[in-house]
PDB file as gemmi writes it, atoms N, CA and C in Angstrom:
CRYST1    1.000    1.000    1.000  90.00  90.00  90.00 P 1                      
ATOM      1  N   UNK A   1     -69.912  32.558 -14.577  1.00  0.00           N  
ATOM      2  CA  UNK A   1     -69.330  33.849 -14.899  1.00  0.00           C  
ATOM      3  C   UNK A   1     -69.690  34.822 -13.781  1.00  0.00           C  
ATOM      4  N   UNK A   2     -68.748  35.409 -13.213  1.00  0.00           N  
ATOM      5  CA  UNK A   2     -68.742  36.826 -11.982  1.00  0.00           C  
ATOM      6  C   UNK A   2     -69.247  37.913 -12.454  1.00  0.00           C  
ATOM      7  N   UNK A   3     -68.155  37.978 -13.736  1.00  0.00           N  
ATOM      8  CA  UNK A   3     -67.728  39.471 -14.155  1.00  0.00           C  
ATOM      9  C   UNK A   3     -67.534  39.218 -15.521  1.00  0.00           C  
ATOM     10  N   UNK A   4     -67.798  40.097 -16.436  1.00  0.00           N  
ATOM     11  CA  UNK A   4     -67.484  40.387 -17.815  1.00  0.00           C  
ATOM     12  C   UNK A   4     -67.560  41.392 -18.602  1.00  0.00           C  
ATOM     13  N   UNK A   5     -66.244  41.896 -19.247  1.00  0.00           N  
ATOM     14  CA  UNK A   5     -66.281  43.301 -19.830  1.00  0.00           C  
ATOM     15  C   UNK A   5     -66.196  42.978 -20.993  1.00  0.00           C  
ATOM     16  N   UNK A   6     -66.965  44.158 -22.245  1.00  0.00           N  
ATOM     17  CA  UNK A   6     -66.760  43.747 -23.925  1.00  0.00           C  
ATOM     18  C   UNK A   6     -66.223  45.206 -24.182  1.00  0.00           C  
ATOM     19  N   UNK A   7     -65.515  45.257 -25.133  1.00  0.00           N  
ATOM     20  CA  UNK A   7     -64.747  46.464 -25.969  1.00  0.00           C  
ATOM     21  C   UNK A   7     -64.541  45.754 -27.188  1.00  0.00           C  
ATOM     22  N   UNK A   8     -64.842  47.028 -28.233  1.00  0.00           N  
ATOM     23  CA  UNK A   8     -64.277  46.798 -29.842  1.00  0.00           C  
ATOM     24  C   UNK A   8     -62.844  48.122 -29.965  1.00  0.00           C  
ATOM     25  N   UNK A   9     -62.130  47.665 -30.544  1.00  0.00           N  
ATOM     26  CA  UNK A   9     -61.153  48.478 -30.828  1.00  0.00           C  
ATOM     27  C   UNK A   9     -61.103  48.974 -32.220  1.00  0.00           C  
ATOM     28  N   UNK A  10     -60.183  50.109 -32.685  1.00  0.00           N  
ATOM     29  CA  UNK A  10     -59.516  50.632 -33.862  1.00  0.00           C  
ATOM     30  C   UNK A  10     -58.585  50.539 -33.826  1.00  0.00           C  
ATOM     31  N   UNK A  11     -57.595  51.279 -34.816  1.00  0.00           N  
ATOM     32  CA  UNK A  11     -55.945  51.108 -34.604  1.00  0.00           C  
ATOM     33  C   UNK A  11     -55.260  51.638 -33.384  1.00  0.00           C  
ATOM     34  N   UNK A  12     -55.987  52.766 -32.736  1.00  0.00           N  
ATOM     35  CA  UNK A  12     -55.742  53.204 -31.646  1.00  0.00           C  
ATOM     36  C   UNK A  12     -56.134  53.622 -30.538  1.00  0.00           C  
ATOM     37  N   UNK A  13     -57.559  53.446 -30.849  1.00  0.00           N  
ATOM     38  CA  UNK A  13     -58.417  53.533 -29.602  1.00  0.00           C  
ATOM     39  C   UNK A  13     -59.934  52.654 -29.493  1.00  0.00           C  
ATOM     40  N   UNK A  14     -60.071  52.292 -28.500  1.00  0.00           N  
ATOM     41  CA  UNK A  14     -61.173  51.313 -27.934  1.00  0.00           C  
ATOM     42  C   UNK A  14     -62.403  51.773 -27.920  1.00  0.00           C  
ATOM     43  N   UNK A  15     -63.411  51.285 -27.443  1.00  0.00           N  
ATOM     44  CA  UNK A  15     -64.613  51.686 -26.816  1.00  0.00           C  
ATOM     45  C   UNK A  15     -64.842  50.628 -26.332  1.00  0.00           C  
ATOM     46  N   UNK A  16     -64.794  50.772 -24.263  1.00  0.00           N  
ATOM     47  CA  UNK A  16     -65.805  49.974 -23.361  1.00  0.00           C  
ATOM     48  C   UNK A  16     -67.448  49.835 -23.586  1.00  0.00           C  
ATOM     49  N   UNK A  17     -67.670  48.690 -24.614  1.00  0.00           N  
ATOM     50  CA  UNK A  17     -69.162  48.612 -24.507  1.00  0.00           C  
ATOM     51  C   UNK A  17     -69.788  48.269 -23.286  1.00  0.00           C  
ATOM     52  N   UNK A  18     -69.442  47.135 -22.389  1.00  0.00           N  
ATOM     53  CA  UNK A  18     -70.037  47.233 -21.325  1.00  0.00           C  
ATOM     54  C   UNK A  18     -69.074  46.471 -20.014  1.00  0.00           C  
ATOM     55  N   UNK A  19     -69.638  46.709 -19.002  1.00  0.00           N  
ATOM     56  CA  UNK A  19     -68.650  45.352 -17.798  1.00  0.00           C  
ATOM     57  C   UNK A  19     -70.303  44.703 -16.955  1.00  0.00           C  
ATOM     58  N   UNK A  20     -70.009  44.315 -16.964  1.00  0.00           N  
ATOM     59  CA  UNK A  20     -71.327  43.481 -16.020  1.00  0.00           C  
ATOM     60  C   UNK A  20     -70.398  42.297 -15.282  1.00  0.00           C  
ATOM     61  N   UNK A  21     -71.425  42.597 -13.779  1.00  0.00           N  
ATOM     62  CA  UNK A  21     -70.686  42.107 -12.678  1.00  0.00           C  
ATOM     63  C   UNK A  21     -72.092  41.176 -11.889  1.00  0.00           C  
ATOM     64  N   UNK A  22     -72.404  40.159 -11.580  1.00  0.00           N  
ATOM     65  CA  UNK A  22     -73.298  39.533 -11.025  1.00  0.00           C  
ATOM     66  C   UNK A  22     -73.584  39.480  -9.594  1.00  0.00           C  
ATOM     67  N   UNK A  23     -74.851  40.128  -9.330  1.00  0.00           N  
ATOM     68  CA  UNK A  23     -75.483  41.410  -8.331  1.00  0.00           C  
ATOM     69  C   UNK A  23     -74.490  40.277  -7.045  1.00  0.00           C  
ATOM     70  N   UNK A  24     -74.425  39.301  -7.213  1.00  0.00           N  
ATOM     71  CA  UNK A  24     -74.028  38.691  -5.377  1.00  0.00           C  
ATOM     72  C   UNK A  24     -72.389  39.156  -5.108  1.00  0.00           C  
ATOM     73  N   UNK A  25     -71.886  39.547  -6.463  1.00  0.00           N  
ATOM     74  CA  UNK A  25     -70.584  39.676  -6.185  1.00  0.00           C  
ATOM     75  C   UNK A  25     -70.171  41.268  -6.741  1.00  0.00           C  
ATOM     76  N   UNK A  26     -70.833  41.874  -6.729  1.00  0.00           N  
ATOM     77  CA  UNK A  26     -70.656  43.974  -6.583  1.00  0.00           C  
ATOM     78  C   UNK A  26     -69.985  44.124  -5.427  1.00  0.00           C  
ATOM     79  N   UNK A  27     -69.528  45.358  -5.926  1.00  0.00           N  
ATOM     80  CA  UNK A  27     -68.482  45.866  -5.163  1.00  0.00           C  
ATOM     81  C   UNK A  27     -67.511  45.270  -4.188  1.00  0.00           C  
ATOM     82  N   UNK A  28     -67.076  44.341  -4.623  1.00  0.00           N  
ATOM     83  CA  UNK A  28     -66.237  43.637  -4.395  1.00  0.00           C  
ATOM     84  C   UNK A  28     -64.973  43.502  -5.467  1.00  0.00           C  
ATOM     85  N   UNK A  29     -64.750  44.548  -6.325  1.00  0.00           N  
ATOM     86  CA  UNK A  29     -63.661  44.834  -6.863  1.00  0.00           C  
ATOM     87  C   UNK A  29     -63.217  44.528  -8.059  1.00  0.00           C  
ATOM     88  N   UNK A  30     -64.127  43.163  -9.033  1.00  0.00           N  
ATOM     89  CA  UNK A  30     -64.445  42.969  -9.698  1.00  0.00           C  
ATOM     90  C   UNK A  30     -64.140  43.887 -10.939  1.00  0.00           C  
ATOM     91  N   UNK A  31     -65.298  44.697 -11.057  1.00  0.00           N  
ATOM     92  CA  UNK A  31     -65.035  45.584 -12.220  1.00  0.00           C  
ATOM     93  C   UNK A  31     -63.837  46.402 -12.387  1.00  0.00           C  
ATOM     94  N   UNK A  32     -63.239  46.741 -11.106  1.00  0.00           N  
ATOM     95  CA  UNK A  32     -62.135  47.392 -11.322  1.00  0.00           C  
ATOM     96  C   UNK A  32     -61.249  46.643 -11.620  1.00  0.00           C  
ATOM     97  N   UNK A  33     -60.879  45.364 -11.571  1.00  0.00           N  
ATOM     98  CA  UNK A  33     -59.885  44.599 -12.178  1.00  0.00           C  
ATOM     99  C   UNK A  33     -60.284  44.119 -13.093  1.00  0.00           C  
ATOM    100  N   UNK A  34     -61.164  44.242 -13.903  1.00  0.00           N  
ATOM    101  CA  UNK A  34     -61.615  44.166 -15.487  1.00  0.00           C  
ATOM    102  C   UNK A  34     -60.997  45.415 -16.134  1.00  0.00           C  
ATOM    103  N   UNK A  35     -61.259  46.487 -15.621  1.00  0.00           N  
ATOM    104  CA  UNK A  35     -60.762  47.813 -15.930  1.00  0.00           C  
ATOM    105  C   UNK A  35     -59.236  47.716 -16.179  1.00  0.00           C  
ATOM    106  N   UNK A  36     -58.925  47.243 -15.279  1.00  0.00           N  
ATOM    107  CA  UNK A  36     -57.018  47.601 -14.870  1.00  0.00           C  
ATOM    108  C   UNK A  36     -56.603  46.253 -16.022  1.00  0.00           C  
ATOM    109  N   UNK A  37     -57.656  45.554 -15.811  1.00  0.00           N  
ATOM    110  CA  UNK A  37     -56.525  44.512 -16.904  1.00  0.00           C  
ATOM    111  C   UNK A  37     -56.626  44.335 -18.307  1.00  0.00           C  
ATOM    112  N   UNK A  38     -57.999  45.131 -18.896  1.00  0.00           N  
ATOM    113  CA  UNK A  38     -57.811  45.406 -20.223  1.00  0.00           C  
ATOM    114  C   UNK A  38     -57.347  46.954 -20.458  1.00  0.00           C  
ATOM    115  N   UNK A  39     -57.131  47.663 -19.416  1.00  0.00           N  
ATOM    116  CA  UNK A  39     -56.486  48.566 -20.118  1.00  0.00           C  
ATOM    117  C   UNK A  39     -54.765  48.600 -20.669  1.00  0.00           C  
ATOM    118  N   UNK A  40     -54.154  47.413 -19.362  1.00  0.00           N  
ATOM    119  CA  UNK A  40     -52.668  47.041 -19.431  1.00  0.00           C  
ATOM    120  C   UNK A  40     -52.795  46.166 -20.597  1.00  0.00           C  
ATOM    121  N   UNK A  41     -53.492  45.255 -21.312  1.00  0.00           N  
ATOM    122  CA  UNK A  41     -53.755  44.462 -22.337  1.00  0.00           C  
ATOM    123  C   UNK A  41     -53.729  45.618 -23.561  1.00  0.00           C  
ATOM    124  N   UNK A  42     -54.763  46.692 -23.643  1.00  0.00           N  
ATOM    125  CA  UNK A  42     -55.101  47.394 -24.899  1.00  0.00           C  
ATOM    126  C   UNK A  42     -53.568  48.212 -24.852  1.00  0.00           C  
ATOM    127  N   UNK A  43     -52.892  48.847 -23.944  1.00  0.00           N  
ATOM    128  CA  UNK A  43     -51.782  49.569 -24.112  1.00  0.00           C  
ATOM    129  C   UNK A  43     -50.756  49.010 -24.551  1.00  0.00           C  
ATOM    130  N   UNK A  44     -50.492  47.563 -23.937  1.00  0.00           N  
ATOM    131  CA  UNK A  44     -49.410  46.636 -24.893  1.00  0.00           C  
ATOM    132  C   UNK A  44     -49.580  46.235 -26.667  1.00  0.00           C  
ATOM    133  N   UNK A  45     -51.096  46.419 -26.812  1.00  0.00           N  
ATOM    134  CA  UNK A  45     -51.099  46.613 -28.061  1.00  0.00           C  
ATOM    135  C   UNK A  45     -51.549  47.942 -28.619  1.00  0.00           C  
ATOM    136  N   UNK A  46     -51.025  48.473 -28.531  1.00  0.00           N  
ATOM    137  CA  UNK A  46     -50.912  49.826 -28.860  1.00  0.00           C  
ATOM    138  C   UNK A  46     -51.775  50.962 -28.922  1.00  0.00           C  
ATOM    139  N   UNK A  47     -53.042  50.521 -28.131  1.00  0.00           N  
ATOM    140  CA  UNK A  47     -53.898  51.739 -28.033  1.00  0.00           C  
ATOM    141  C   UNK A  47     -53.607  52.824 -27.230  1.00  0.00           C  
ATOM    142  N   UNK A  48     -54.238  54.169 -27.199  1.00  0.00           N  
ATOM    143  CA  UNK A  48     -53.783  55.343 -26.941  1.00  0.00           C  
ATOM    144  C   UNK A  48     -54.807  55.796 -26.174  1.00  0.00           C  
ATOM    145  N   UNK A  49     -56.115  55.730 -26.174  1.00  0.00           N  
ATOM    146  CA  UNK A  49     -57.081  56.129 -26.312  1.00  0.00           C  
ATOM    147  C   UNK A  49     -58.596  55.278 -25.781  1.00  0.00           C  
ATOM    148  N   UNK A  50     -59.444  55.400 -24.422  1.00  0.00           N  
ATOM    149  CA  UNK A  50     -60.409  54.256 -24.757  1.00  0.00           C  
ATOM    150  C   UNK A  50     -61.398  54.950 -24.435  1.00  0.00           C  
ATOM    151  N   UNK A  51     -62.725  54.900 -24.928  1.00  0.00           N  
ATOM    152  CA  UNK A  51     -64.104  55.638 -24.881  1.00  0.00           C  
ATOM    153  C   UNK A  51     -65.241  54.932 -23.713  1.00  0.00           C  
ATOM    154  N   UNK A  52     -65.944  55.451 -23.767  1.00  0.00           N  
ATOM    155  CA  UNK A  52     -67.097  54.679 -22.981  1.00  0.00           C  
ATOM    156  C   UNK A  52     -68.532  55.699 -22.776  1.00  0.00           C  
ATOM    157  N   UNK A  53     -69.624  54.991 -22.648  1.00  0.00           N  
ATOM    158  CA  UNK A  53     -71.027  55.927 -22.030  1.00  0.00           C  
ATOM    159  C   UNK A  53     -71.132  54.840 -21.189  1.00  0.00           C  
ATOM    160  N   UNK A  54     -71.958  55.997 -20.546  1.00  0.00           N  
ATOM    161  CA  UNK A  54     -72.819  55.397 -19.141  1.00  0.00           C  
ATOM    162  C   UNK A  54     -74.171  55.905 -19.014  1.00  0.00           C  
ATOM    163  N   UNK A  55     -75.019  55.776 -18.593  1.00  0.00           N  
ATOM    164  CA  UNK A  55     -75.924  56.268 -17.987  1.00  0.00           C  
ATOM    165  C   UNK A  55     -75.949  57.436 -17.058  1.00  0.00           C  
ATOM    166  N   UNK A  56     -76.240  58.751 -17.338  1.00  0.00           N  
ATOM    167  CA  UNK A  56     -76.164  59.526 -16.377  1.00  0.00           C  
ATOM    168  C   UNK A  56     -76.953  59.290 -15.116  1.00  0.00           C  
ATOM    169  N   UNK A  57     -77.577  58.245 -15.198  1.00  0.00           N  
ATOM    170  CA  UNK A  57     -78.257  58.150 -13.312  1.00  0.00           C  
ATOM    171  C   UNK A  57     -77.513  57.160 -12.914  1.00  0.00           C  
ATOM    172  N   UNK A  58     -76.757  56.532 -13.819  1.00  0.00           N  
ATOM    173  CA  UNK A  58     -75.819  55.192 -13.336  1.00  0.00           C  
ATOM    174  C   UNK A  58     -74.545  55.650 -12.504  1.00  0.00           C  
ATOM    175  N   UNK A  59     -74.802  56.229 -11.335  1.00  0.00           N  
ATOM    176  CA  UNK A  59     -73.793  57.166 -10.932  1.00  0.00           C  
ATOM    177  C   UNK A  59     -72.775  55.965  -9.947  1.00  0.00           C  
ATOM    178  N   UNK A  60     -72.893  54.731  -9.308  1.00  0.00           N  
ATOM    179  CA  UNK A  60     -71.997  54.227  -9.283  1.00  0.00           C  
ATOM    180  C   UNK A  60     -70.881  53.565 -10.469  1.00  0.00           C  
ATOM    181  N   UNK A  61     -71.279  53.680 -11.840  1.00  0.00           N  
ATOM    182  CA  UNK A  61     -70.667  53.294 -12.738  1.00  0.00           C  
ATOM    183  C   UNK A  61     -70.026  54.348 -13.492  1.00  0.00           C  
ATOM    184  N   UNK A  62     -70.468  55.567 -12.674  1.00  0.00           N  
ATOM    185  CA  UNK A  62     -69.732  56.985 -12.923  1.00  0.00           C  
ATOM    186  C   UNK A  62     -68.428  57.012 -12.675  1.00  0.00           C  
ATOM    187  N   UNK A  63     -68.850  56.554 -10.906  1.00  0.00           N  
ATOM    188  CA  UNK A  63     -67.785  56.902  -9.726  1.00  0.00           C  
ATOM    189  C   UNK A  63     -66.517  55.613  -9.807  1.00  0.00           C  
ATOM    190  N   UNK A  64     -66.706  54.538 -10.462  1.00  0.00           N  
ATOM    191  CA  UNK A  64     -65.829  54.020 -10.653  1.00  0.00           C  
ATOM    192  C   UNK A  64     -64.923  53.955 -11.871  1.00  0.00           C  
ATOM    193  N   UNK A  65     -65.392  54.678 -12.802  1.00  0.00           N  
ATOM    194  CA  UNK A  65     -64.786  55.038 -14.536  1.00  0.00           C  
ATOM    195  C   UNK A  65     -63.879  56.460 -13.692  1.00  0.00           C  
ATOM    196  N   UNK A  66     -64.657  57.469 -12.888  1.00  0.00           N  
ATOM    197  CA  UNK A  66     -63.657  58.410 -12.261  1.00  0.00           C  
ATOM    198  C   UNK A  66     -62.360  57.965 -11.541  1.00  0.00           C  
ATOM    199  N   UNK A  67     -62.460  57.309 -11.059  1.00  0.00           N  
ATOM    200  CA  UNK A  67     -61.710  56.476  -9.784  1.00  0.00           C  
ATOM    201  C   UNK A  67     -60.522  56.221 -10.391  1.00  0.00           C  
ATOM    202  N   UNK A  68     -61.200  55.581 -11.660  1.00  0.00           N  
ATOM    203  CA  UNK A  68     -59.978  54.612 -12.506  1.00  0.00           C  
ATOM    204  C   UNK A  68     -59.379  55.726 -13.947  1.00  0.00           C  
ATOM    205  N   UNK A  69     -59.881  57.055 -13.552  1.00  0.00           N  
ATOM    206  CA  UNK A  69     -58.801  57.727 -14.194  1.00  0.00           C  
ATOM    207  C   UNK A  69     -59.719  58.438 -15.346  1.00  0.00           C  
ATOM    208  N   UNK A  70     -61.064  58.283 -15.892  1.00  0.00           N  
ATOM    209  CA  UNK A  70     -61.862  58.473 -16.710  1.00  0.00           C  
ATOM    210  C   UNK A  70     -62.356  59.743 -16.388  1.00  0.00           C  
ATOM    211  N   UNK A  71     -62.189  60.310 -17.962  1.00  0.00           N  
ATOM    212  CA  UNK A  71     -62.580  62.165 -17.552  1.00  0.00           C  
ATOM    213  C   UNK A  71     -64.084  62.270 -18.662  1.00  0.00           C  
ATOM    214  N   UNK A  72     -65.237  62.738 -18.106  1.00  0.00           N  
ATOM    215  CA  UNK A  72     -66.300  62.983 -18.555  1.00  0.00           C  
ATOM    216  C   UNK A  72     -65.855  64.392 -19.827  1.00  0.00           C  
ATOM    217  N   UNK A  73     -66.201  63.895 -21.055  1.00  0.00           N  
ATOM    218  CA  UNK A  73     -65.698  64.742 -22.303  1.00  0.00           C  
ATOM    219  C   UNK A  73     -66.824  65.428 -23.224  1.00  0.00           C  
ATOM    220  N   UNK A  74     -68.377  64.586 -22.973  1.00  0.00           N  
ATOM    221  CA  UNK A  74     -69.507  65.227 -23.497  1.00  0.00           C  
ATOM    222  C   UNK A  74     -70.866  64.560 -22.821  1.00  0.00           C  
ATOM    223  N   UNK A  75     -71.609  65.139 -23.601  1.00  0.00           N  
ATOM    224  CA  UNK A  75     -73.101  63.992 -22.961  1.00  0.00           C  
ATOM    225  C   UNK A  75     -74.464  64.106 -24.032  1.00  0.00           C  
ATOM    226  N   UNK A  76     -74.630  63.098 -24.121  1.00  0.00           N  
ATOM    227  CA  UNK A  76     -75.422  62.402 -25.610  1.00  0.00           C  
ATOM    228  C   UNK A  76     -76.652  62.766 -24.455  1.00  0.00           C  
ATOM    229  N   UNK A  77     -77.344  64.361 -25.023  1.00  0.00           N  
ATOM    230  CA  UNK A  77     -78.966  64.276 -25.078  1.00  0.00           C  
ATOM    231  C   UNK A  77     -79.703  63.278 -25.435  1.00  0.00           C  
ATOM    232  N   UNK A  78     -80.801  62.581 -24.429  1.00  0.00           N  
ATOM    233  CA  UNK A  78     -82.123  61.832 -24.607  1.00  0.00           C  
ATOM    234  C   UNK A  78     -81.042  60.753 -25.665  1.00  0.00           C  
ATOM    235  N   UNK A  79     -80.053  59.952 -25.325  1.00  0.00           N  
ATOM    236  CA  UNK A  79     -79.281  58.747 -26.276  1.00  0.00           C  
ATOM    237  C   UNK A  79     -79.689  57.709 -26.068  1.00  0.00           C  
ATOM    238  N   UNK A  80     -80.982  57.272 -24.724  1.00  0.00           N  
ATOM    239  CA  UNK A  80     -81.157  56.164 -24.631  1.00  0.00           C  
ATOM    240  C   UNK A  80     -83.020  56.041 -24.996  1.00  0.00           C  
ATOM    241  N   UNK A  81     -83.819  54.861 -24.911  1.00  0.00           N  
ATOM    242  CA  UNK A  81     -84.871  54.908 -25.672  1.00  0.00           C  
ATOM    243  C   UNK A  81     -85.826  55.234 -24.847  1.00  0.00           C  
ATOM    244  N   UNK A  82     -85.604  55.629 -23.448  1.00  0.00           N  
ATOM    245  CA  UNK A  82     -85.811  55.983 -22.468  1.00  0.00           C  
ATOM    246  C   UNK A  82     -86.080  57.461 -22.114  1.00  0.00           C  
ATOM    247  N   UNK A  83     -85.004  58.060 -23.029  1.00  0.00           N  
ATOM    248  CA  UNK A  83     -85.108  59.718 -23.126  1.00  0.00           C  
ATOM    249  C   UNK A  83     -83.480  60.122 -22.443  1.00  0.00           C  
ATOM    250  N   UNK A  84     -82.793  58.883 -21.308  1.00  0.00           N  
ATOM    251  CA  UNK A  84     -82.025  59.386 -20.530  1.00  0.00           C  
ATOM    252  C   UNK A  84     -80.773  59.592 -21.250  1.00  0.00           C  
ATOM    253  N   UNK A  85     -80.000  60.886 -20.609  1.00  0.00           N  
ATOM    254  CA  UNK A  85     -78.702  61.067 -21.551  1.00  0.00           C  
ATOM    255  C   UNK A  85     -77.772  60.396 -21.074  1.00  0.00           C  
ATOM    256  N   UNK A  86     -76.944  60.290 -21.781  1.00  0.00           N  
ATOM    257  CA  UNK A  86     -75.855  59.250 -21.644  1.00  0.00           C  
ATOM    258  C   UNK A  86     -74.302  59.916 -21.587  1.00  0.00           C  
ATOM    259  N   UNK A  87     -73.385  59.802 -20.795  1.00  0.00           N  
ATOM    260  CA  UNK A  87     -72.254  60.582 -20.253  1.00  0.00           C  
ATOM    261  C   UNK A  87     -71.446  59.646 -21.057  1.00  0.00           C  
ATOM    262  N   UNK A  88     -70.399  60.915 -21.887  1.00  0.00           N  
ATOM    263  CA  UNK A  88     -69.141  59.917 -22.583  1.00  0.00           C  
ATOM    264  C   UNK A  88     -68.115  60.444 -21.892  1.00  0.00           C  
ATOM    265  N   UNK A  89     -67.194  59.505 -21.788  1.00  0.00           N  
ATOM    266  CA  UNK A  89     -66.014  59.554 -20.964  1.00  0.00           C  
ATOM    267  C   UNK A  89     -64.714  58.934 -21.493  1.00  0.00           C  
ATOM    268  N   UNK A  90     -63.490  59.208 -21.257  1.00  0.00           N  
ATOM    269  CA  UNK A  90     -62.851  59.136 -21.510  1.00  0.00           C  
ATOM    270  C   UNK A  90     -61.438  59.090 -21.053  1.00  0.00           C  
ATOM    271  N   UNK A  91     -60.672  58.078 -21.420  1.00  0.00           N  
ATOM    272  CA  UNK A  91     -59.211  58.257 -20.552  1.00  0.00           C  
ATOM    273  C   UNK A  91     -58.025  57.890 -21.705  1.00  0.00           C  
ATOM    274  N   UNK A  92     -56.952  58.366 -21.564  1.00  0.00           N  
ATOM    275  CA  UNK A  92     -55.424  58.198 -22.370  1.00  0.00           C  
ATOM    276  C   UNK A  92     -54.655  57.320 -21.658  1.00  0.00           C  
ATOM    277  N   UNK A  93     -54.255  56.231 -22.158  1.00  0.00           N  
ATOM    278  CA  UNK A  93     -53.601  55.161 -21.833  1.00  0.00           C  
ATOM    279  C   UNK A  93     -52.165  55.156 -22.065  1.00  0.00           C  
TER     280      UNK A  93                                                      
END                                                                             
């Protein structure tokens, strides 16, 4: 396995739980074609809507949820067990 993304859905909108990409093969484009191809997958079945957090220090996993169209909508104070807040984001499909 390279690459692997998980999402649970509702009737109309998703949430990206995670993508994990295996460190020898980053940035090499990977995640973004995980991105592009479940979002053309979730829109043929009729979602509207897909969610996601990140890590606010996880700023390359920022810059590529931006890239791909994802608009930062709130941010979960101290959400991780860590203390660190966590950036929710969001895009319309």
């Amino acid at each position: 396995i390279i690459a692997l993304i998980t999402i649970s859905t509702t009737q109309f909108d998703a949430d990206i739980e995670g993508i994990v990409v295996d460190n020898e093969y980053r940035n090499k484009g990977y995640a973004m074609q995980l991105l592009e191809f479940s979002q053309d997958y979730l829109k043929k079945k009729g979602i509207e809507k897909i969610f996601l957090e990140v890590r606010n220090s996880n700023t390359p996993a920022k810059n590529l949820y931006i890239k791909n169209g994802y608009k930062q909508i709130s941010v979960r104070k101290k959400y991780y067990s860590d203390g660190e807040d966590a950036v929710i984001m969001a895009k319309e499909i």
